[in-house]
N, CA, C and O atoms as a Tripos MOL2 file, in Angstrom:
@<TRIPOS>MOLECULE
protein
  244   243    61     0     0
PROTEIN
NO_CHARGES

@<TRIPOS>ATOM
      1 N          49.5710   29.8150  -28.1700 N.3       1 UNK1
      2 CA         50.4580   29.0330  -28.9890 C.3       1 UNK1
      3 C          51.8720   29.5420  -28.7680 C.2       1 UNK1
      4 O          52.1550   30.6410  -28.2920 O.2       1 UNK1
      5 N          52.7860   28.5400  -29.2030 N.am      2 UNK2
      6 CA         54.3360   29.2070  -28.9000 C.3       2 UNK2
      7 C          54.7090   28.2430  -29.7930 C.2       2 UNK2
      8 O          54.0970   27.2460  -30.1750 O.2       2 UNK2
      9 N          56.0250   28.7560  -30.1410 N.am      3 UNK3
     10 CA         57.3310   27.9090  -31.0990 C.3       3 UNK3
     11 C          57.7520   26.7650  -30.5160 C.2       3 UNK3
     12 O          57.2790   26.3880  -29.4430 O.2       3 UNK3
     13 N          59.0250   25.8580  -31.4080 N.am      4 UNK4
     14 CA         59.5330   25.0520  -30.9730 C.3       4 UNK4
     15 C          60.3600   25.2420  -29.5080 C.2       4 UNK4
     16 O          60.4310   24.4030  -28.6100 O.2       4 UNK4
     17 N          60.7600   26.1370  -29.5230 N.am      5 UNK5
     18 CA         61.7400   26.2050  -27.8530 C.3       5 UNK5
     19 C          61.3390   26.6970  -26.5380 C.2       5 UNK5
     20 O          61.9890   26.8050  -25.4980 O.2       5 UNK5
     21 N          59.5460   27.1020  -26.9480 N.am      6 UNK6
     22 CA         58.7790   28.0090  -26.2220 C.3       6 UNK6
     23 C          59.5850   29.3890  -25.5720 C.2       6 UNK6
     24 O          59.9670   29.7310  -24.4530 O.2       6 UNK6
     25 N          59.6140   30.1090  -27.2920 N.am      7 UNK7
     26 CA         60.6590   31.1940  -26.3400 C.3       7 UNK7
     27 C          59.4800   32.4080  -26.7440 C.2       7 UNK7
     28 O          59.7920   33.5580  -26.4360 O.2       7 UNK7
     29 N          58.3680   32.2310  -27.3060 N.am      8 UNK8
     30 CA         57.5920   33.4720  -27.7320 C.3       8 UNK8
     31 C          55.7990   32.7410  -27.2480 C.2       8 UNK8
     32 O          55.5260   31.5520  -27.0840 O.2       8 UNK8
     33 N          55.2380   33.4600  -27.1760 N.am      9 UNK9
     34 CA         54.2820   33.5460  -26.9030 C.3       9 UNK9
     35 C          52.8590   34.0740  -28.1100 C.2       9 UNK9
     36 O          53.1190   35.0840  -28.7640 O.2       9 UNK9
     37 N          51.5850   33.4720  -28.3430 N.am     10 UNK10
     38 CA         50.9180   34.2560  -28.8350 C.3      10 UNK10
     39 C          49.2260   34.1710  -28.4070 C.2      10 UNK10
     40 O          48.7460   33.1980  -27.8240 O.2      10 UNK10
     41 N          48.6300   35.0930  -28.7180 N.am     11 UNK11
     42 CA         47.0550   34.3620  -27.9650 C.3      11 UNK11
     43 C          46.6170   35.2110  -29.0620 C.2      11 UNK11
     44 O          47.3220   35.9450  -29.7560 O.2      11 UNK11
     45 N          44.8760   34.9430  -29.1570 N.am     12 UNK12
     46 CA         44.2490   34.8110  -30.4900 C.3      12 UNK12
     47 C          42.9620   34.3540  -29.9620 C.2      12 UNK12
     48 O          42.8760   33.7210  -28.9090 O.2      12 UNK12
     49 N          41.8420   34.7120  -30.7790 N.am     13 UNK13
     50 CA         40.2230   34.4860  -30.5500 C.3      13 UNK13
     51 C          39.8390   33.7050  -32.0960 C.2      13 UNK13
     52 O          40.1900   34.0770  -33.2150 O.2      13 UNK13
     53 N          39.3020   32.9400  -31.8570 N.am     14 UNK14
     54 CA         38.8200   31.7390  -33.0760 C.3      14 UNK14
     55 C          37.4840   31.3240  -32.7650 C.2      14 UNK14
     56 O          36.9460   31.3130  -31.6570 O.2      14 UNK14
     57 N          36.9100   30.9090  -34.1160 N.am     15 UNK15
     58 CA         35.7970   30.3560  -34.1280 C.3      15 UNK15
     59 C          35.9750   28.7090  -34.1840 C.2      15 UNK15
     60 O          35.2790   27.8850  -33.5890 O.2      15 UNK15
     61 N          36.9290   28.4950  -34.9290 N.am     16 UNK16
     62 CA         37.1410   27.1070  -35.2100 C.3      16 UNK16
     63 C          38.7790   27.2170  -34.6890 C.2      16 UNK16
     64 O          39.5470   28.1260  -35.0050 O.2      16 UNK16
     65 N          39.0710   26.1580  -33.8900 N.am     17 UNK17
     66 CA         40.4430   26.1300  -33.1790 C.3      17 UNK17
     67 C          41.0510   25.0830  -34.3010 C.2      17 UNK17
     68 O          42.2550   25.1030  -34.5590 O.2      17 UNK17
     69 N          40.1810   24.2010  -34.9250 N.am     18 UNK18
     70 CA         41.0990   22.5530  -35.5530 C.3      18 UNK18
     71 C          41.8820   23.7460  -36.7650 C.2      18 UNK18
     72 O          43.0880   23.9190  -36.9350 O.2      18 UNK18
     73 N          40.9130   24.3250  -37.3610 N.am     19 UNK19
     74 CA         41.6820   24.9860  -38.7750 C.3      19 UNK19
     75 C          42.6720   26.0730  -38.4100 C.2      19 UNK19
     76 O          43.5340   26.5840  -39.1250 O.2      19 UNK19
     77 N          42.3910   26.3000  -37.2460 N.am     20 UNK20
     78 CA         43.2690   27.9340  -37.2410 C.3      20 UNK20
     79 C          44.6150   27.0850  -36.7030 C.2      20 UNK20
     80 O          45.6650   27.5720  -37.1220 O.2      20 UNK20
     81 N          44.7740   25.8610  -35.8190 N.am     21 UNK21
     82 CA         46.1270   25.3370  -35.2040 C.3      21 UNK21
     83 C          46.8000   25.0770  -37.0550 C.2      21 UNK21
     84 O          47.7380   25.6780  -37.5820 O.2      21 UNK21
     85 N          46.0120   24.1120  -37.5940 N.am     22 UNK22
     86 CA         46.5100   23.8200  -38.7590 C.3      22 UNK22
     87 C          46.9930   24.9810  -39.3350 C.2      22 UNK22
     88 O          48.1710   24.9310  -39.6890 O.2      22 UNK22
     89 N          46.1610   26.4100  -39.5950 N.am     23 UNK23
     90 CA         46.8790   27.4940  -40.6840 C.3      23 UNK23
     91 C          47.7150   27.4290  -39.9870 C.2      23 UNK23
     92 O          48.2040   26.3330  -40.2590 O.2      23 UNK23
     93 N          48.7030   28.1640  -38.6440 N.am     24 UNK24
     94 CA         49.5110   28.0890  -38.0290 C.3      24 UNK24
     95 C          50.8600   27.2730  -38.3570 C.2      24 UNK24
     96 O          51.9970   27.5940  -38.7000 O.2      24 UNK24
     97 N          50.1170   25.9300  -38.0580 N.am     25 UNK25
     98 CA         51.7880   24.8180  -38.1000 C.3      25 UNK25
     99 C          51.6090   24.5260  -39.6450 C.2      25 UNK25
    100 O          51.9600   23.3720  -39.8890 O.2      25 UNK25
    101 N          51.2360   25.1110  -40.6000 N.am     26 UNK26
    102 CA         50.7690   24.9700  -42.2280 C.3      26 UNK26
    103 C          52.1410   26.4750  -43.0530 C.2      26 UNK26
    104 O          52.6830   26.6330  -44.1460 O.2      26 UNK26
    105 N          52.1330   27.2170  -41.7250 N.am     27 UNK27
    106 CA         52.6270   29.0760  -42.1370 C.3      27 UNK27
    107 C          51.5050   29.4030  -43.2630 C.2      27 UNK27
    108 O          51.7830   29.8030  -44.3940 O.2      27 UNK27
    109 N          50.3030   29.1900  -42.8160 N.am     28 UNK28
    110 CA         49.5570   29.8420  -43.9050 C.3      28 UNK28
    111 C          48.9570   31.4910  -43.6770 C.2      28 UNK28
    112 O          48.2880   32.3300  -44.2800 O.2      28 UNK28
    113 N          49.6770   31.3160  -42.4040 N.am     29 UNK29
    114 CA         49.1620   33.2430  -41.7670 C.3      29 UNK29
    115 C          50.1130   33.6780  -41.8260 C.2      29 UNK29
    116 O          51.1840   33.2380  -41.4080 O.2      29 UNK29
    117 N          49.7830   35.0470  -42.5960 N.am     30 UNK30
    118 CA         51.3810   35.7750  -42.5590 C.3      30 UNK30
    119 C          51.0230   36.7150  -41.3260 C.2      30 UNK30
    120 O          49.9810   36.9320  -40.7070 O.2      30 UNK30
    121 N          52.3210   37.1790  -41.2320 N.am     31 UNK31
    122 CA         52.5040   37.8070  -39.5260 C.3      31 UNK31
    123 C          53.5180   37.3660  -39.2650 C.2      31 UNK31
    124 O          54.4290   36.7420  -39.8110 O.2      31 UNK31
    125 N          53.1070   38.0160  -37.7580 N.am     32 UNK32
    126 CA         53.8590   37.7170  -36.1110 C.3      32 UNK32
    127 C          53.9380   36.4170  -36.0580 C.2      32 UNK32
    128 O          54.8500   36.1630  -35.2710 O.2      32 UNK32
    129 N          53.2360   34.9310  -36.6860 N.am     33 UNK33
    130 CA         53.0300   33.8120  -36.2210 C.3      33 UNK33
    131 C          53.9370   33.1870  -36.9760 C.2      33 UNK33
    132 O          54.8590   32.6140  -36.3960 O.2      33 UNK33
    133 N          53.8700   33.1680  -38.3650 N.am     34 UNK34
    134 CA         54.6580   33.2220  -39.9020 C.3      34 UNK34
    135 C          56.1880   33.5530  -39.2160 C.2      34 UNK34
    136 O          56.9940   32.6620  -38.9520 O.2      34 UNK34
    137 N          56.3840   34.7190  -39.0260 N.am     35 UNK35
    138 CA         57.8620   35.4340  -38.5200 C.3      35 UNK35
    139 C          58.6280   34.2200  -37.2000 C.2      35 UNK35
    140 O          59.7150   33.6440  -37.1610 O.2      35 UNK35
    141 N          57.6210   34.2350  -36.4100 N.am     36 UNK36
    142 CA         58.0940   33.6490  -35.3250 C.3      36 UNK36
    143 C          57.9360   31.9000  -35.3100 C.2      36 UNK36
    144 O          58.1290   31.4110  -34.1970 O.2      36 UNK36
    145 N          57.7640   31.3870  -35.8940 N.am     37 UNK37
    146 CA         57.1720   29.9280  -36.3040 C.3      37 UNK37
    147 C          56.4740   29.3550  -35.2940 C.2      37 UNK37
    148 O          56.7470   28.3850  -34.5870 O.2      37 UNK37
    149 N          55.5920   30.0390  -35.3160 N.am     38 UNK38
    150 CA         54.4980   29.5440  -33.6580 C.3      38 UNK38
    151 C          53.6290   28.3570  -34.0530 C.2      38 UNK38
    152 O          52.7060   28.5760  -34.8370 O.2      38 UNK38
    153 N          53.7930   27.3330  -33.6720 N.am     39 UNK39
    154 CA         52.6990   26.3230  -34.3390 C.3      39 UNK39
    155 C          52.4420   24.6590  -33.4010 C.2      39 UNK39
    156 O          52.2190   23.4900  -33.7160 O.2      39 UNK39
    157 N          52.6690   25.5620  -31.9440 N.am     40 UNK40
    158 CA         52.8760   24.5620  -31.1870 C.3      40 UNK40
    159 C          51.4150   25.4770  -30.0100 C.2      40 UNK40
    160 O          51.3930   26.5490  -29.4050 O.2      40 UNK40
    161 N          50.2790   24.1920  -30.2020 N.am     41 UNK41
    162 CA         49.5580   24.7140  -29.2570 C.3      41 UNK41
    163 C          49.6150   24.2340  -28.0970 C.2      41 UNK41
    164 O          49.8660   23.0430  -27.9160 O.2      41 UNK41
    165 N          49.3110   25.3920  -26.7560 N.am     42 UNK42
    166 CA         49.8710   25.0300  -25.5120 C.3      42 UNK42
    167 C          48.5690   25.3290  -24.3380 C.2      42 UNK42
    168 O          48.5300   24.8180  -23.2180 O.2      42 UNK42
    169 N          47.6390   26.1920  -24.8560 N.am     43 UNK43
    170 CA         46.9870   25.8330  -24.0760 C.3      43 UNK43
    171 C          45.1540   26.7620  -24.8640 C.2      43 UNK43
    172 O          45.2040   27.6570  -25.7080 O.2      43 UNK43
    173 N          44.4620   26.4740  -24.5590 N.am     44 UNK44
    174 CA         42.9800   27.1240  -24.7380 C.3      44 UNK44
    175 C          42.0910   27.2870  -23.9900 C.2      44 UNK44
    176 O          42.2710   26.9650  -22.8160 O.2      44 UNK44
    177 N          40.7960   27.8530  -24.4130 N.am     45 UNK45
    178 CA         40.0670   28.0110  -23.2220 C.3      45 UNK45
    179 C          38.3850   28.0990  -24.4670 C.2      45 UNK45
    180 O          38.3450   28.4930  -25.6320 O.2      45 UNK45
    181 N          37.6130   27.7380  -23.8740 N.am     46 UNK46
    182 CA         36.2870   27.5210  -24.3220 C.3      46 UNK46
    183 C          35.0220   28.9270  -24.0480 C.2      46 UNK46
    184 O          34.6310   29.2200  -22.9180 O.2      46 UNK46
    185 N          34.6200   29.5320  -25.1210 N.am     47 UNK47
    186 CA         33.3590   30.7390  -24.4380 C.3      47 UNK47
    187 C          32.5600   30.2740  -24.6700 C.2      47 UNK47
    188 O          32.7720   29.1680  -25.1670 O.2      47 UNK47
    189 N          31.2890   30.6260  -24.5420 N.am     48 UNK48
    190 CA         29.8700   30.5810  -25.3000 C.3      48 UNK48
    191 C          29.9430   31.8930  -26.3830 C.2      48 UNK48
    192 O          29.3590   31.8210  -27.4650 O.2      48 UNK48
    193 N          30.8170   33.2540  -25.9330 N.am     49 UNK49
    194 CA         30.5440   34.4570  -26.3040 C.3      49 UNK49
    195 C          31.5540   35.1720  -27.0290 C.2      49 UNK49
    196 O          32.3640   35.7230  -26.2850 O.2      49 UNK49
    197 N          31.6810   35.2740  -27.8250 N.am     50 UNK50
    198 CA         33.0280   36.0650  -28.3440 C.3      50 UNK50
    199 C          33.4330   37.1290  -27.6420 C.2      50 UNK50
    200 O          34.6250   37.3760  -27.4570 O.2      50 UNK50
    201 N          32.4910   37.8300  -27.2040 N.am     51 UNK51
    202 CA         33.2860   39.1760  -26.5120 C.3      51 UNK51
    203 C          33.5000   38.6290  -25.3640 C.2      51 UNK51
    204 O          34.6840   38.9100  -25.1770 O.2      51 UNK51
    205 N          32.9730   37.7290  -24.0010 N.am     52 UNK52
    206 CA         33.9590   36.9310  -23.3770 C.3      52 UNK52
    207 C          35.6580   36.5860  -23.8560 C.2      52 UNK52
    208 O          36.7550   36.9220  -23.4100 O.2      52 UNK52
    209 N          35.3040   35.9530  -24.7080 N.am     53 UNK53
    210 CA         36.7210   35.1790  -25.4290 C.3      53 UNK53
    211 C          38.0170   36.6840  -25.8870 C.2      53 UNK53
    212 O          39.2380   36.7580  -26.0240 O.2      53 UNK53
    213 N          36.9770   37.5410  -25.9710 N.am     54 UNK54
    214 CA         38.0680   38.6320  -26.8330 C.3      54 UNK54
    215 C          38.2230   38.9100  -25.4900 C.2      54 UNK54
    216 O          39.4470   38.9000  -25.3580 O.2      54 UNK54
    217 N          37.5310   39.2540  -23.9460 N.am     55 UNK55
    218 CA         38.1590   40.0000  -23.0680 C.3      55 UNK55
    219 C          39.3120   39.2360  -21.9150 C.2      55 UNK55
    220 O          40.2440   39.5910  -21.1930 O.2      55 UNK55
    221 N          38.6570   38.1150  -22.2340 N.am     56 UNK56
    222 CA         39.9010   37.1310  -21.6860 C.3      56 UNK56
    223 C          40.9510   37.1990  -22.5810 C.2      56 UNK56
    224 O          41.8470   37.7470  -21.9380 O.2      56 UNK56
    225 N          41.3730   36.9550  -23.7210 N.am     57 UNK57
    226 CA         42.7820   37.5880  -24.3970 C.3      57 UNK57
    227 C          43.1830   38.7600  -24.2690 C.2      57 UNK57
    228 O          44.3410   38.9330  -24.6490 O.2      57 UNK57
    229 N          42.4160   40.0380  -23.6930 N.am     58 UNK58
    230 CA         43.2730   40.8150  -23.4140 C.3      58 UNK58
    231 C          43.4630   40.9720  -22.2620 C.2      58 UNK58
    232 O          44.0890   41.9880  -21.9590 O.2      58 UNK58
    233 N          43.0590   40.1480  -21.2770 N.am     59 UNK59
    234 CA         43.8640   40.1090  -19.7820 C.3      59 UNK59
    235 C          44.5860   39.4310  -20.1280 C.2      59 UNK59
    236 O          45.5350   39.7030  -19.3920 O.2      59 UNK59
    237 N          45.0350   38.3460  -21.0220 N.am     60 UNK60
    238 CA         46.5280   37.8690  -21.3900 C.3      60 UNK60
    239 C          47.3060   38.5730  -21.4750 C.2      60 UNK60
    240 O          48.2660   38.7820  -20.7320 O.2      60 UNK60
    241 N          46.9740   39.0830  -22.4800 N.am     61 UNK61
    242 CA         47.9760   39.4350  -23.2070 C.3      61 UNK61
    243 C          48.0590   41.0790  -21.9960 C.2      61 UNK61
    244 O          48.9200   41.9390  -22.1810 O.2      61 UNK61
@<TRIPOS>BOND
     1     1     2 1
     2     2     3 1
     3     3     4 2
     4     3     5 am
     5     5     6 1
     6     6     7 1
     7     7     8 2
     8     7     9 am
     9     9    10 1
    10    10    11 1
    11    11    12 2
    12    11    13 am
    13    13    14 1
    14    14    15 1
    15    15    16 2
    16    15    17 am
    17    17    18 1
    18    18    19 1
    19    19    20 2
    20    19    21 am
    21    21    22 1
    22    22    23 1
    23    23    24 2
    24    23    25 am
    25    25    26 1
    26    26    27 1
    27    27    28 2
    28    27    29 am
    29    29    30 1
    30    30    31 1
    31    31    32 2
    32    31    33 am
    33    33    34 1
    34    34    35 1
    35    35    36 2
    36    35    37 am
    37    37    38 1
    38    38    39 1
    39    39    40 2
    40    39    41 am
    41    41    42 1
    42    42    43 1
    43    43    44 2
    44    43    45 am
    45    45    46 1
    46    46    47 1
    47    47    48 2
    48    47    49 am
    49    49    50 1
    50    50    51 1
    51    51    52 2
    52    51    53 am
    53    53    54 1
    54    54    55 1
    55    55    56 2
    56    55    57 am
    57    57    58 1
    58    58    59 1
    59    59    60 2
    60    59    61 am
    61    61    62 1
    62    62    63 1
    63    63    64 2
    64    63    65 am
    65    65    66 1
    66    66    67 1
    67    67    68 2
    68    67    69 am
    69    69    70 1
    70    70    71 1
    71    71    72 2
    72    71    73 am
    73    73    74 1
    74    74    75 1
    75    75    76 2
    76    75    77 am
    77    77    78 1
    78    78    79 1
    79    79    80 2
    80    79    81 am
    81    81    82 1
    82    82    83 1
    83    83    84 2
    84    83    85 am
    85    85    86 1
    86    86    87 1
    87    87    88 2
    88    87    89 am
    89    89    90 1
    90    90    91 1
    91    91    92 2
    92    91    93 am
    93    93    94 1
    94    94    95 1
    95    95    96 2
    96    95    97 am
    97    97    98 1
    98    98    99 1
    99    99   100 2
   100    99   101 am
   101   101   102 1
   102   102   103 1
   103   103   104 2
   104   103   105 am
   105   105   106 1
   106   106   107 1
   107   107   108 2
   108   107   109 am
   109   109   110 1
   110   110   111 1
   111   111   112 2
   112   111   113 am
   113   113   114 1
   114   114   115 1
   115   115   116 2
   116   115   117 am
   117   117   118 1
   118   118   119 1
   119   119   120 2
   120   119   121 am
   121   121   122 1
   122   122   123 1
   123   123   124 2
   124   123   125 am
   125   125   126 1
   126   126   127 1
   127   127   128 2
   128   127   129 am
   129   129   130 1
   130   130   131 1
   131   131   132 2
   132   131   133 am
   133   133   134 1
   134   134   135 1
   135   135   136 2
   136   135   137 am
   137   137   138 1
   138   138   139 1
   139   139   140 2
   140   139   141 am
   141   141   142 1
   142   142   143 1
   143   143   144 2
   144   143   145 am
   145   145   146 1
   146   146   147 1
   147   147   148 2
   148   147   149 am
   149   149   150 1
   150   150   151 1
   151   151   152 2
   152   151   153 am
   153   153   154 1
   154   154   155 1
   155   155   156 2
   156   155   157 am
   157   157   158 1
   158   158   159 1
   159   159   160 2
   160   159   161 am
   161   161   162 1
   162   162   163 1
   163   163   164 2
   164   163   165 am
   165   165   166 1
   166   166   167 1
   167   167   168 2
   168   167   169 am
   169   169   170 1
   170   170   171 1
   171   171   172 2
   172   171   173 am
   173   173   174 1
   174   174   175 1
   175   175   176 2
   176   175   177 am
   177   177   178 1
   178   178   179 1
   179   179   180 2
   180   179   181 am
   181   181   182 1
   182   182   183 1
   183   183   184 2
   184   183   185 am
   185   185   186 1
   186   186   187 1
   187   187   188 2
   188   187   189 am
   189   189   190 1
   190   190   191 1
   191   191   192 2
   192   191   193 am
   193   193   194 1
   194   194   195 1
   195   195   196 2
   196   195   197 am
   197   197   198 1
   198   198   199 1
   199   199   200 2
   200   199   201 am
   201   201   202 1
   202   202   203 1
   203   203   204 2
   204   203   205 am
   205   205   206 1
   206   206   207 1
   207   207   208 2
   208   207   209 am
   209   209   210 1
   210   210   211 1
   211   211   212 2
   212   211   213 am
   213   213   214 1
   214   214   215 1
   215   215   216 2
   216   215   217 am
   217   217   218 1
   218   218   219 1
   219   219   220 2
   220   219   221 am
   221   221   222 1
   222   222   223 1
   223   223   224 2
   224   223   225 am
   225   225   226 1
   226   226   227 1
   227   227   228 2
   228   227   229 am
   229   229   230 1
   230   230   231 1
   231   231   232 2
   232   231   233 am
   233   233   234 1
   234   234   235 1
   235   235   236 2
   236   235   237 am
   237   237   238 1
   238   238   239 1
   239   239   240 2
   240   239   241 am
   241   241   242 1
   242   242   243 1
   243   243   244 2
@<TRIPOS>SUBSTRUCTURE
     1 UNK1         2 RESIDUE 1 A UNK
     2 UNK2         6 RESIDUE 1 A UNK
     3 UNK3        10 RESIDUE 1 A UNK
     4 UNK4        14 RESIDUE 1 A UNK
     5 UNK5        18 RESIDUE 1 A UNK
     6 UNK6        22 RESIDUE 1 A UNK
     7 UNK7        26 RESIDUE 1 A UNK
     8 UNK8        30 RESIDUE 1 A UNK
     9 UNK9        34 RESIDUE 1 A UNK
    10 UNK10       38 RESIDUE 1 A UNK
    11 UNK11       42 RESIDUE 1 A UNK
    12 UNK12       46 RESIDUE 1 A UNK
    13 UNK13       50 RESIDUE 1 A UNK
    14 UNK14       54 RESIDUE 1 A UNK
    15 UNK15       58 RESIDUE 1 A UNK
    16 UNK16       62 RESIDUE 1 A UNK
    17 UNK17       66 RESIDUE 1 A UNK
    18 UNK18       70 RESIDUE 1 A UNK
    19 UNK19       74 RESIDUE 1 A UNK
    20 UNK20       78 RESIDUE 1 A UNK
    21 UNK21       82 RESIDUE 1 A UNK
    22 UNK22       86 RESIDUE 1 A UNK
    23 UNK23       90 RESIDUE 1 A UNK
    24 UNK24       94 RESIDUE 1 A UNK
    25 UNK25       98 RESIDUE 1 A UNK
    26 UNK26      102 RESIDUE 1 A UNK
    27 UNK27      106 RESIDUE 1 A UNK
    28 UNK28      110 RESIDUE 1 A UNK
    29 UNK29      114 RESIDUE 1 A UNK
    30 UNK30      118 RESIDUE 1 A UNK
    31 UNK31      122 RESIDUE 1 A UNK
    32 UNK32      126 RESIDUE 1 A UNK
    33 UNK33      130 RESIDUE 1 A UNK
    34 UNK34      134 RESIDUE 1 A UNK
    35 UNK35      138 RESIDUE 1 A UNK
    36 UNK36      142 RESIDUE 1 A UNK
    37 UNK37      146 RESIDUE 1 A UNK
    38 UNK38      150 RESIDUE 1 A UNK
    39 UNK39      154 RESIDUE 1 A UNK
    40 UNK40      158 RESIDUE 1 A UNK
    41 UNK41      162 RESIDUE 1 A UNK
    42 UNK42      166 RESIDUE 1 A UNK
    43 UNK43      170 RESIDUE 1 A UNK
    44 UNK44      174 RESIDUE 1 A UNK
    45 UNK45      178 RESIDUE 1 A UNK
    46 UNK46      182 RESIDUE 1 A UNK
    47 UNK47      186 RESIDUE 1 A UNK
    48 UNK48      190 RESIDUE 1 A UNK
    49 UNK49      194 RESIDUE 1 A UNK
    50 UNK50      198 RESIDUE 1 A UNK
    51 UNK51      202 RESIDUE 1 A UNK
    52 UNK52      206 RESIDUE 1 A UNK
    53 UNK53      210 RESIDUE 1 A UNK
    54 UNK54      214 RESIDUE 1 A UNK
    55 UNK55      218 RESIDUE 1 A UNK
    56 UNK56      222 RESIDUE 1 A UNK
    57 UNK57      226 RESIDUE 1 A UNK
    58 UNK58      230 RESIDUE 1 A UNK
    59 UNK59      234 RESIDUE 1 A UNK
    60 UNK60      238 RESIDUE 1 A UNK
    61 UNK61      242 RESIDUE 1 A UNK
């Protein structure tokens, strides 16, 4: 996800993507996301496995 001017960046592991974009563009998470007004989703990716999903975000990031 990133802000309006795409000047920040953020990545993140979810179970449900529809509610977590909504908390996001809602500011219902406080944080880094809250601070930075990130609520523009830009791109995702699909696991079967969470620890897949968690080790692909940290080769993102």
């Amino acid at each position: 996800m990133t802000n309006k001017r795409n000047t920040v960046l953020y990545t993140g592991v979810t179970n449900d993507l529809k509610i977590r974009t909504y908390q996001h563009k809602e500011k219902l998470v406080e944080g880094f996301t809250k601070k930075h007004k990130i609520t523009k989703l830009v791109y995702y990716e699909v696991f079967d496995n969470i620890k897949n999903g968690i080790l692909r975000e940290k080769q993102i990031k």
